[in-house]
C-alpha positions as CSV (number, residue, x, y, z in Angstrom):
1,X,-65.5,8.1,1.8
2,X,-61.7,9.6,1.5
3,X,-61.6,6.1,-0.6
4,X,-63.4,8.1,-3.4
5,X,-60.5,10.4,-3.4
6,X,-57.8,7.8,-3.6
7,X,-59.5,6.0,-7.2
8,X,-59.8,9.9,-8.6
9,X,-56.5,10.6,-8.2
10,X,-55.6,7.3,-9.5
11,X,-57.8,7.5,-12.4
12,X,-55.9,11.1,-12.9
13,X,-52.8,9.6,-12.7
14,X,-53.7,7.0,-15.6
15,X,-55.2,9.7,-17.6
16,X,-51.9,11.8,-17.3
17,X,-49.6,8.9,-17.7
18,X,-52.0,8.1,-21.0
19,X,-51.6,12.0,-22.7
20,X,-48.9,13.7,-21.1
21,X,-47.0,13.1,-24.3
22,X,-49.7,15.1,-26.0
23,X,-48.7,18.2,-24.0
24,X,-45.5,18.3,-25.9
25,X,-47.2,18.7,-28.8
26,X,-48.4,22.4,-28.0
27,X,-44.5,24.2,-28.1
28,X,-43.6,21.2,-31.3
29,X,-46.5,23.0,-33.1
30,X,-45.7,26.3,-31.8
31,X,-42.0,26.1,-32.9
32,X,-43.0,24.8,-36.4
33,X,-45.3,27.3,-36.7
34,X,-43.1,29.8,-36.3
35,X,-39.9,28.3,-38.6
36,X,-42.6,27.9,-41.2
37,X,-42.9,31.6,-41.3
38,X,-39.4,32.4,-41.4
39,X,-39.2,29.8,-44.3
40,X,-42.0,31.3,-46.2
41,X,-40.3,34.6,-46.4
42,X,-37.9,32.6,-48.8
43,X,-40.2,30.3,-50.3
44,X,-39.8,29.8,-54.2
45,X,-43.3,29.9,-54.6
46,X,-43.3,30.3,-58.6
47,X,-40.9,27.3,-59.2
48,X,-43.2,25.0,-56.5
49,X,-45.9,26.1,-58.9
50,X,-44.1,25.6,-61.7
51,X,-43.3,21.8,-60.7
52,X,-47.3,21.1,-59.6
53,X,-48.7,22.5,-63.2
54,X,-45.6,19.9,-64.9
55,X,-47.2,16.8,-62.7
56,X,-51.3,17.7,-62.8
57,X,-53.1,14.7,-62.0
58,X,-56.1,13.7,-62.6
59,X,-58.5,14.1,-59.7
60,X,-62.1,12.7,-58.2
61,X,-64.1,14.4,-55.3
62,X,-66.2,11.9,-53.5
63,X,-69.6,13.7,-51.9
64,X,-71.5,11.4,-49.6
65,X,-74.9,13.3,-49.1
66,X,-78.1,12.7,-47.6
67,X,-81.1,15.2,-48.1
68,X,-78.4,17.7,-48.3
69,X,-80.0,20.1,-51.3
70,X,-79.0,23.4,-49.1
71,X,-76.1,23.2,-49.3
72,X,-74.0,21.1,-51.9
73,X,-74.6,23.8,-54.5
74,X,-72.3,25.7,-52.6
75,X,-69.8,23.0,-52.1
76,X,-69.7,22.3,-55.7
77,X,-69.3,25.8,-56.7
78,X,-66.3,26.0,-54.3
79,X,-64.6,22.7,-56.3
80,X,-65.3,24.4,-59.8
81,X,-63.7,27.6,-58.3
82,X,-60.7,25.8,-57.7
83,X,-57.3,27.2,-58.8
84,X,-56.0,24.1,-59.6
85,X,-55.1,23.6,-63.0
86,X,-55.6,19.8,-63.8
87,X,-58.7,17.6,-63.6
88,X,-61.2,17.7,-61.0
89,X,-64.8,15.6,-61.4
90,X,-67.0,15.6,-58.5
91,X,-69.1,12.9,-57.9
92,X,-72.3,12.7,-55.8
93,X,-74.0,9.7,-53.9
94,X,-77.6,11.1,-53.1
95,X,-78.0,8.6,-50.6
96,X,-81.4,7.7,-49.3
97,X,-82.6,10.9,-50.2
98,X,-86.1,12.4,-50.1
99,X,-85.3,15.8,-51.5
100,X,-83.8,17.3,-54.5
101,X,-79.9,16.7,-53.8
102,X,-79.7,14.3,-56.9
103,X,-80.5,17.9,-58.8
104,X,-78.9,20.2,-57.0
105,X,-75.9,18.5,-57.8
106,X,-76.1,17.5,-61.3
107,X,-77.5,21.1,-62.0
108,X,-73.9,22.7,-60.5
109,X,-72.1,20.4,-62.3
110,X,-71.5,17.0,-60.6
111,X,-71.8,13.6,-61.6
112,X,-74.3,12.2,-59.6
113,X,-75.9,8.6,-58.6
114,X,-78.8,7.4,-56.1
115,X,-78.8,4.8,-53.2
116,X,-81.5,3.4,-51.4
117,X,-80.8,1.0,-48.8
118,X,-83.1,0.5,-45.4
119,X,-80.2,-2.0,-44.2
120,X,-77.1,-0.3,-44.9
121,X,-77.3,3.1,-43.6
122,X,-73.8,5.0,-42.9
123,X,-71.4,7.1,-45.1
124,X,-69.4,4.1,-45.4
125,X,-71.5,1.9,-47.1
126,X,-72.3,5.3,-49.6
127,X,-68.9,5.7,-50.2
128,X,-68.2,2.3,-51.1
129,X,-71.1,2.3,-53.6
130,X,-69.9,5.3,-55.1
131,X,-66.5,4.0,-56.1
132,X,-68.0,1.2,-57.6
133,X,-69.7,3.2,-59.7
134,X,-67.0,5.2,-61.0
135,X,-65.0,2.0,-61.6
136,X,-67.5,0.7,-63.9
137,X,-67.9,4.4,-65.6
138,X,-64.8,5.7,-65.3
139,X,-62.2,2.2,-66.2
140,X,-59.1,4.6,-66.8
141,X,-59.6,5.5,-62.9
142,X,-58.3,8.6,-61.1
143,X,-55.0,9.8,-59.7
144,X,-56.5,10.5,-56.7
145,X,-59.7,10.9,-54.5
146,X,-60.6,13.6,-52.1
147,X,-63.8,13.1,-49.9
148,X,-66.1,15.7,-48.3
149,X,-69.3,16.0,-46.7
150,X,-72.2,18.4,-48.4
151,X,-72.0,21.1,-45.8
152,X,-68.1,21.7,-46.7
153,X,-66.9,24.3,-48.8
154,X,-63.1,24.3,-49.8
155,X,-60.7,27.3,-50.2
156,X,-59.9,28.5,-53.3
157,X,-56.3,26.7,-53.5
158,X,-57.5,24.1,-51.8
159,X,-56.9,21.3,-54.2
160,X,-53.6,22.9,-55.2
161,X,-52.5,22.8,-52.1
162,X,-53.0,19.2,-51.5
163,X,-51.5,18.4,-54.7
164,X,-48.1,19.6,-53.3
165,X,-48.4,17.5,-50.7
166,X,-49.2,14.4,-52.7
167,X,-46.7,15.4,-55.0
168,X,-44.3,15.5,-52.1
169,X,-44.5,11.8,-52.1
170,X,-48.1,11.4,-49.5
171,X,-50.4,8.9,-50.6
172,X,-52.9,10.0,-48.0
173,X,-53.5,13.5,-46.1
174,X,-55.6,15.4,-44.1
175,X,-56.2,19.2,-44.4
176,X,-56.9,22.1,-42.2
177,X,-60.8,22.4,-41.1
178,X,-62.5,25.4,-39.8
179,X,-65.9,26.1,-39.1
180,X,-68.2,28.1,-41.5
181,X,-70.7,29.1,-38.6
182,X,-68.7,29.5,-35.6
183,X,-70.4,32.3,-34.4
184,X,-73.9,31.0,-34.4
185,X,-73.6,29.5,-30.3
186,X,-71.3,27.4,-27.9
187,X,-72.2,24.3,-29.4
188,X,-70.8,25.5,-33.2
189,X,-68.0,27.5,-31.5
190,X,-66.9,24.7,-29.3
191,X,-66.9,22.4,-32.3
192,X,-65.0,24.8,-34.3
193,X,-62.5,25.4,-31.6
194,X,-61.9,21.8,-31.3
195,X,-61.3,21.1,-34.4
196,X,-58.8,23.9,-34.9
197,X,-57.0,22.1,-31.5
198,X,-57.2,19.0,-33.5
199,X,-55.4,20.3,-36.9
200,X,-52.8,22.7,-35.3
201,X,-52.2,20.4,-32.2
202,X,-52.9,17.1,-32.4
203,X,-52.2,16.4,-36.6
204,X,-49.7,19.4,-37.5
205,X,-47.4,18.1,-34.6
206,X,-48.3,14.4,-35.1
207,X,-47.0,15.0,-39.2
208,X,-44.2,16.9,-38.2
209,X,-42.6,14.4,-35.9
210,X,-42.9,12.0,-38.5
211,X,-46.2,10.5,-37.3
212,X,-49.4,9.8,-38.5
213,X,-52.0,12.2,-39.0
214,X,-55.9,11.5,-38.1
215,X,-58.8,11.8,-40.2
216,X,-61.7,13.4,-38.8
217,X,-64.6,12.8,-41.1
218,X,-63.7,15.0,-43.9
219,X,-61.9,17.1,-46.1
220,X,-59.0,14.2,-47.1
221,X,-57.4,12.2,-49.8
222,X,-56.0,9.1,-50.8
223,X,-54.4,7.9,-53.8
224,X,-55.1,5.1,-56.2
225,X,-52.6,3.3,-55.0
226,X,-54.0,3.1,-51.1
227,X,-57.6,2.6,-53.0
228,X,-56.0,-0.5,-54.9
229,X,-53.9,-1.5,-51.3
230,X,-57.7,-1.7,-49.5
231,X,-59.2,-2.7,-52.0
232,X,-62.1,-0.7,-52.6
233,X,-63.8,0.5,-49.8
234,X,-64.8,-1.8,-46.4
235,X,-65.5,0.8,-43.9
236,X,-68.6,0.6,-42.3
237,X,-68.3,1.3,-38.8
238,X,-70.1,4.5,-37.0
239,X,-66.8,6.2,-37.7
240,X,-65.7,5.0,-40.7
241,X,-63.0,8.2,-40.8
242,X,-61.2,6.8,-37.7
243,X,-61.7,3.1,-39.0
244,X,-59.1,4.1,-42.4
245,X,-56.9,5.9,-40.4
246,X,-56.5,2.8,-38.0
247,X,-56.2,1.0,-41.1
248,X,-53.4,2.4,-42.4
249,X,-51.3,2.7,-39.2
250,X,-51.6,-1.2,-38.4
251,X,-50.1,-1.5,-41.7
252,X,-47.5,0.7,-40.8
253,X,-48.6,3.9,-43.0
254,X,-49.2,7.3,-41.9
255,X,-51.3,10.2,-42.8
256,X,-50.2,13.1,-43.5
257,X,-51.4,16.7,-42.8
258,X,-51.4,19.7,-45.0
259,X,-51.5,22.9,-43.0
260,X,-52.0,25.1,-46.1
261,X,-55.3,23.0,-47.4
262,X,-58.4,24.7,-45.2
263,X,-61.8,24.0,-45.8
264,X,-64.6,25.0,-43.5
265,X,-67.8,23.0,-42.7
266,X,-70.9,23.5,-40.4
267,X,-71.1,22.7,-36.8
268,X,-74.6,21.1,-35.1
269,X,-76.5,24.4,-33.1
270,X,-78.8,22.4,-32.1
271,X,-77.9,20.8,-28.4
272,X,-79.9,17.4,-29.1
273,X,-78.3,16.9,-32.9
274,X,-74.7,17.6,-31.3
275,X,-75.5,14.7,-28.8
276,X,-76.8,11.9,-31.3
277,X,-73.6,12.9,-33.4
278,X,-71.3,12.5,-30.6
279,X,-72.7,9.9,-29.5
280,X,-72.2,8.0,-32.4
281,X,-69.1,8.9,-32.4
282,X,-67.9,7.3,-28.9
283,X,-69.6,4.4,-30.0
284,X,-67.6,4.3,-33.0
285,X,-64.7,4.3,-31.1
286,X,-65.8,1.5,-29.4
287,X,-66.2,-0.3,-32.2
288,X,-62.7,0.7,-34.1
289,X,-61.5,-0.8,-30.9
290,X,-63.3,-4.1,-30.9
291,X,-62.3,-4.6,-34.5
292,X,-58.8,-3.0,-34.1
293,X,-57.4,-3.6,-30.5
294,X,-55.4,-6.5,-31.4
295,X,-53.7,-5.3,-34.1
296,X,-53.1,-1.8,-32.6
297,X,-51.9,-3.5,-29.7
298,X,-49.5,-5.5,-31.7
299,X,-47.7,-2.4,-33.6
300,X,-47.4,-0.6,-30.1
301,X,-45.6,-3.5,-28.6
302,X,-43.3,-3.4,-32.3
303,X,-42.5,0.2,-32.1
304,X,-45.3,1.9,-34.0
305,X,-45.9,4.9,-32.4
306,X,-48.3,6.1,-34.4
307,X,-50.7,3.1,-32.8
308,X,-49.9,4.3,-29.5
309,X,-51.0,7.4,-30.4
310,X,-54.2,6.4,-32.3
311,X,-54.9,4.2,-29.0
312,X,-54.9,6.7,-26.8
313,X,-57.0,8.7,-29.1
314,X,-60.0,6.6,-28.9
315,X,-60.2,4.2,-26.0
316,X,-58.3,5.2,-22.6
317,X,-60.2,9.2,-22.2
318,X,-63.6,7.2,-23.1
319,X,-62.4,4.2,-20.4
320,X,-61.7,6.6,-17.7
321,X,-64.0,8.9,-18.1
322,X,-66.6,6.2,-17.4
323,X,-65.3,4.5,-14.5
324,X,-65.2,7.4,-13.2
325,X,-68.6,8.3,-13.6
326,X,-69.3,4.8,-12.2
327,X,-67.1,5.4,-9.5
328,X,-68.4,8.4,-8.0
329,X,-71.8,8.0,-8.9
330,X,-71.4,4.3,-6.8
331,X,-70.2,6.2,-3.7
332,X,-72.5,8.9,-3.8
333,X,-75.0,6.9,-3.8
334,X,-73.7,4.1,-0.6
335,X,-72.9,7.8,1.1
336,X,-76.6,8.6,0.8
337,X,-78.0,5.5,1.8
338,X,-75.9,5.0,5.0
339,X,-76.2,8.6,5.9
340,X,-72.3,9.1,5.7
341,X,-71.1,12.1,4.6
342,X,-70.8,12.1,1.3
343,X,-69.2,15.8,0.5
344,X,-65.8,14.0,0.3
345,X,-67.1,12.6,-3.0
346,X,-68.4,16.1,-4.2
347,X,-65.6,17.4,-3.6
348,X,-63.3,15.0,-5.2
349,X,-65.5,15.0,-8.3
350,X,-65.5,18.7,-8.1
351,X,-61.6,19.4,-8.1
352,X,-61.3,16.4,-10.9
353,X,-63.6,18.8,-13.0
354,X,-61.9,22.2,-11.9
355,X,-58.6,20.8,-13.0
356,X,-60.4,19.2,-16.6
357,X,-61.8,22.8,-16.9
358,X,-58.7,24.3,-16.8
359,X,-56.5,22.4,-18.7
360,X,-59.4,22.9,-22.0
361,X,-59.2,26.8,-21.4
362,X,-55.6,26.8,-21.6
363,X,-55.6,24.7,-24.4
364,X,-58.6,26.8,-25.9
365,X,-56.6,29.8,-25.3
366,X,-53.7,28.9,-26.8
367,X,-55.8,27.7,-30.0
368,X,-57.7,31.2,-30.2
369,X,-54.8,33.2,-30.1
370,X,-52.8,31.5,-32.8
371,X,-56.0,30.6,-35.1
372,X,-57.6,34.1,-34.6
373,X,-57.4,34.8,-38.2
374,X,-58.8,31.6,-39.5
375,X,-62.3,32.1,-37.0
376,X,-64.8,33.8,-38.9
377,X,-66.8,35.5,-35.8
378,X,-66.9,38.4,-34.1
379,X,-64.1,39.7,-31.6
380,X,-67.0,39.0,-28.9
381,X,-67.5,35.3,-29.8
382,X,-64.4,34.7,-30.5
383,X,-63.3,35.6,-26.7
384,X,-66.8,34.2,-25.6
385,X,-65.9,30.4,-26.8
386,X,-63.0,30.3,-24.9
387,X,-64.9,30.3,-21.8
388,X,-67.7,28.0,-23.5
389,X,-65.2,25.4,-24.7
390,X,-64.6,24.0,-21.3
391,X,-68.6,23.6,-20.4
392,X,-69.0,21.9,-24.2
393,X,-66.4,19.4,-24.1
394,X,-67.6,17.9,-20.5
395,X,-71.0,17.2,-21.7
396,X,-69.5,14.7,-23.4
397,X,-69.0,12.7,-19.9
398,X,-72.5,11.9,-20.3
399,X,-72.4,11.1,-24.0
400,X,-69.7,8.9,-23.9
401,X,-71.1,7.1,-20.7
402,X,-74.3,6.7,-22.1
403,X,-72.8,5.4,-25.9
404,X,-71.4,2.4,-23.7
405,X,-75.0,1.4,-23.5
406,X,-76.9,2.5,-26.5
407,X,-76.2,2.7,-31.0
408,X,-77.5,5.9,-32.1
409,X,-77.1,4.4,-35.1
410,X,-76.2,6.9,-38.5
411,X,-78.5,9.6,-38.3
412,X,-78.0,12.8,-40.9
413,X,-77.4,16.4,-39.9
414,X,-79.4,19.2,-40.8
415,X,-77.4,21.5,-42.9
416,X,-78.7,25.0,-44.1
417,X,-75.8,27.5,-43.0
418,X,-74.9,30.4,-45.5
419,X,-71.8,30.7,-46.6
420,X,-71.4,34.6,-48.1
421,X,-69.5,35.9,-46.3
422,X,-66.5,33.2,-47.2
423,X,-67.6,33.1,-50.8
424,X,-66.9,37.0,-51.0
425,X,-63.8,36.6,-49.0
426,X,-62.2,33.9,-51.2
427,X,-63.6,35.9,-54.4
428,X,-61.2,39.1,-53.0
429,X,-58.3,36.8,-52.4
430,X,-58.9,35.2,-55.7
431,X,-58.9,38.8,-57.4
432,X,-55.8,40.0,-55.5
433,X,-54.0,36.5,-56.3
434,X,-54.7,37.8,-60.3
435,X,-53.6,41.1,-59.5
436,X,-50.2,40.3,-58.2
């Protein structure tokens, strides 16, 4: 059984050898983080706005929403609110929908169409139909398109913020996403303490070293001009988010991420929901990889970094993780049968899960203490997820060994989170912004 002991150390090995590069990301954020505050200290802040109102653009919000009526009043209300000072229409695909979203969204002020399709189901398809759409309607086009799901709800400067950027020369960028409901349980907390990782350590560092940014299902932008490169819209995989952002690093673009751009969306609570989502998401990855291996390989072995890095973001942790589950589960099971001693194996599987659990709470640590303002929870929570974070993100062993075997398919998300106590918060900064 010490055989058991050699392939986990091995399959450790890989896994370091695969992200150990991602480490150095942690002190490259925390070192831009820091000369971006000296730097804002001296900021020209009125001539940078002085230069965005001379260059307004004209502007579309793409909403893909499925039976979302409780909550894309809210989201709209946040894109009217916006302090942006150029165009901004918001269009709406109530897609397959068996409840009032179509009204909900014309009523706050959207322009808004219907789909109903029994064989293409996903955002992907949604989105595509949309922009054809607006094409037809709208033949002087946009500058600009900025997707979000329902369930988001944008900052007040949002927009503006973002429009810097793309005025800064970015044809496509991500933003900064934080989690409206945080503080509901482990599942929402561990969501929105991964995705605060993501932003401030995986895509801050990632744009700052010059490489590409990912997407993560929402809250980015592309311009025309990538809209007229890819020609419309033909991403339909399971993760159609990861799919463009593959798409634009095999053709040697990159992503950009703008730290100053947050919008907050709503985490799954529910423990069964937060496994179908997952789960489509690992067999999205699969699928990204099927389609995109070849090319991604191709730019690695050329130089492209940025494919290296998207590589490792999807395929090697979802490889591993299952041969290892294989693996020990194989063993275990021999050990059992032939009455050997199988505590070798426990033990093996248990110091491989130790050492996983400790590298998340560092990394969850590190995350909570430089995004403390940006979590809307209590002090309690707050300190709670850290703990949680590690126990949430290793039930996805199971997910991602199980998505290797079954399609979840696209199945929607109930949405019905409040959003108050941020609408009141980004009133008072609105009101102190006038002030000053």
């Amino acid at each position: 059984m010490e055989t058991i002991r050699i392939i986990n150390f091995i399959i450790t090995a890989i896994f370091a050898v695969c992200y150990s590069y991602q480490f150095l990301y942690v002190p490259v954020s925390l070192w831009f983080q820091g000369r971006d505050k000296r730097h804002m200290k001296n900021a020209r802040s009125d001539a940078d706005n002085e230069l965005c109102e001379r260059h307004l653009k004209r502007y579309a919000v793409l909403i893909s929403a499925r039976n979302e009526e409780n909550v894309i009043g809210q989201l709209i209300d946040s894109i009217n609110n916006q302090t942006y000072k150029g165009e901004i229409t918001t269009f709406v695909m109530a897609d397959n929908c068996t409840d009032n979203t179509y009204g909900v969204a014309v009523d706050h002020g959207a322009v808004a169409y219907t789909r109903k399709s029994t064989k293409y189901i996903g955002k992907g398809y949604a989105i595509e139909m949309l922009l054809k759409h607006i094409k037809y309607d709208y033949p002087l086009g946009f500058d600009g398109y900025f997707v979000f799901d329902a369930d988001n709800i944008l900052s007040p400067t949002y927009i503006e913020e973002m429009h810097k950027c793309h005025l800064a020369g970015n044809d496509a960028i991500t933003s900064y996403r934080a989690a409206k409901n945080y503080g509901d349980n482990w599942i929402s907390s561990g969501y929105g303490l991964w995705f605060l990782r993501e932003s401030m350590y995986l895509n801050y560092s990632r744009y700052r070293l010059g490489a590409s940014a990912a997407i993560s299902g929402t809250g980015f932008f592309f311009s025309a001009s990538v809209l007229d490169d890819i020609g419309g819209w033909p991403f339909h995989l399971l993760t159609e988010d990861i799919e463009f952002t593959i798409n634009r690093v095999c053709k040697g673009r990159k992503i950009a991420f703008c730290r100053t751009a947050v919008f907050y969306d709503e985490q799954p609570t529910s423990l069964k929901q937060s496994v179908t989502q997952r789960m489509r998401w690992a067999r999205g990855y699969l699928q990204v990889f099927q389609k995109y291996g070849k090319d991604l390989t191709y730019e690695m072995f050329h130089g492209n970094f940025s494919a290296f890095d998207m590589t490792m973001n999807i395929m090697p942790a979802f490889i591993l993780t299952a041969l290892s589950i294989l693996c020990n589960l194989a063993y275990g099971i021999i050990g059992a049968v032939t009455g050997n001693d199988i505590m070798i194996a426990i033990w093996s599987m248990g110091e491989t899960v130790f050492n996983a659990c400790a590298m998340l709470f560092a990394l969850g640590v590190i995350t909570l203490i430089t995004e403390w303002k940006n979590i809307h929870a209590g002090t309690a929570r707050k300190i709670f997820s850290v703990f949680s974070f590690p126990l949430f993100m290793l039930t996805y062993i199971p997910i991602a060994f199980a998505a290797l075997f079954v399609n979840p398919g696209w199945k929607p998300i109930q949405h019905k989170a409040t959003t108050s106590s941020l609408s009141a918060e980004f009133a008072q900064r609105e009101t102190s912004r006038k002030i000053s």
